[in-house]
C-alpha angles and dihedrals in degrees: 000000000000110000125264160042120000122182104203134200112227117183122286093223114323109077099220097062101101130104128243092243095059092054090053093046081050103058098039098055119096097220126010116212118213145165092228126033091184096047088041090045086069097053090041088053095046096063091027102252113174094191123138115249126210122184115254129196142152080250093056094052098093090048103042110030097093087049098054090042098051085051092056092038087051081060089262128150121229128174131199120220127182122201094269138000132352118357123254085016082128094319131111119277100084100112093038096051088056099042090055089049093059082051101060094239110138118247115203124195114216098196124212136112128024128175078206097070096033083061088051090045098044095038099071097207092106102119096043099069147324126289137236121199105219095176112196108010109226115272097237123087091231095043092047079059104042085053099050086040087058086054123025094112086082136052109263141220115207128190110211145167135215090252083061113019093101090041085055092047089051101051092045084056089047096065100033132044090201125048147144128206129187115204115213109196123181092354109204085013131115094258097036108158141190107209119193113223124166141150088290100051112021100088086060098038108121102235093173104079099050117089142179125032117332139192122222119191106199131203113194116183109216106225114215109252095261098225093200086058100051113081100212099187091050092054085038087057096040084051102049086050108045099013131242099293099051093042088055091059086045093057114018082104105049099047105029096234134154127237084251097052101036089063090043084058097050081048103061084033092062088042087051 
């Protein structure tokens, strides 16, 4: 194997999704990075790798990343493994990646499962419009928001948890009167399971029970901008008071309305 570093695929649930080629890379590594030694430890075990592991983060990059970089230029192979599924799909590796590649160390990519591609695949909404991976949605109510606002054009694929997964349903709901979600749960497992949540049910659907990482695939429908419902001399007059920032705040809830359109709005609206 040529030295450096591999970023290897490792299942998404069920254990025996994993190519041969990522075992190989795998054992033949001299030091495996990973997020996690003692979930790593159970796929390792399972295809006898003897491998040594090393915890891996974004917040070990500053003290790791010589180290790593004085092992590959020494013609060492080191591979990068997340928790689940295909490295840097919202999971740590990103600045050392770049930094590696400033300094001239070859990257490969070992290719296999994505939660990513299981959400696309499950959603059904494939032939209606793009998608955008959004990955974790923000924490924060308004950010959640701000962040489904920017790009709801496009289908979208969510990461959640059950700590946020009602939080996520809610802000999709906040920015859209008609939705659909489809709830992937234990994706590859033995009780995987495709649940069906949208504006007419998602206020009595039970969140409680459901537990580890999930995947949404969201269809939002973009309404047309109702032209009969929108007061545009009040927005005109809200405008010409606070300015167009401050007046977006004001009324992104009430009409719906993206940051863009919203200044092309106030746009015509100045023309006007």
């Amino acid at each position: 194997m040529n030295s450096g570093l591999y970023l290897v695929s490792t299942p998404i649930g069920n254990l025996d999704d994993i190519t041969l080629r990522a075992i190989n890379v795998l054992k033949n590594s001299n030091l495996i990075l990973c997020e996690n030694t003692t979930n790593s430890k159970k796929l390792l075990k399972k295809y006898g790798i003897k491998t040594s592991l090393s915890k891996y983060t974004d917040h070990d990059f500053n003290n790791k990343k010589n180290y790593i970089h004085r092992l590959l230029k020494s013609n060492q192979v080191v591979s990068l493994i997340s928790d689940s599924g295909s490295p840097l799909i919202s999971d740590p590796g990103s600045q050392l990646i770049n930094f590696l590649f400033k300094n001239q160390i070859k990257v490969y990519s070992i290719p296999g499962a994505s939660a990513l591609i299981s959400g696309i695949q499950l959603s059904g909404f494939l032939n209606k419009k793009k998608f955008t991976f959004i990955g974790f949605l923000p924490k924060k109510k308004e950010h959640k928001e701000k962040t489904l606002l920017e790009n709801k054009i496009n289908n979208l694929i969510i990461y959640s948890t059950k700590q946020q997964l009602q939080k996520d349903v809610y802000a999709i709901a906040s920015i859209s009167e008609t939705f659909e979600v489809i709830l992937l749960k234990e994706l590859t497992k033995l009780y995987e399971e495709r649940i069906y949540i949208d504006y007419k049910n998602y206020e009595n659907f039970n969140y409680s029970e459901l537990k580890g990482e999930l995947v949404l695939a969201v269809s939002i429908e973009k309404e047309a901008d109702k032209i009969e419902d929108i007061n545009f001399k009040d927005i005109k007059a809200i405008i010409n008071e606070v300015g167009v920032k401050k007046a977006y705040q004001q009324l992104k809830s009430k009409y719906k309305i993206s940051r863009n359109d919203f200044y092309k709005l106030s746009i015509d609206l100045k023309d006007d």
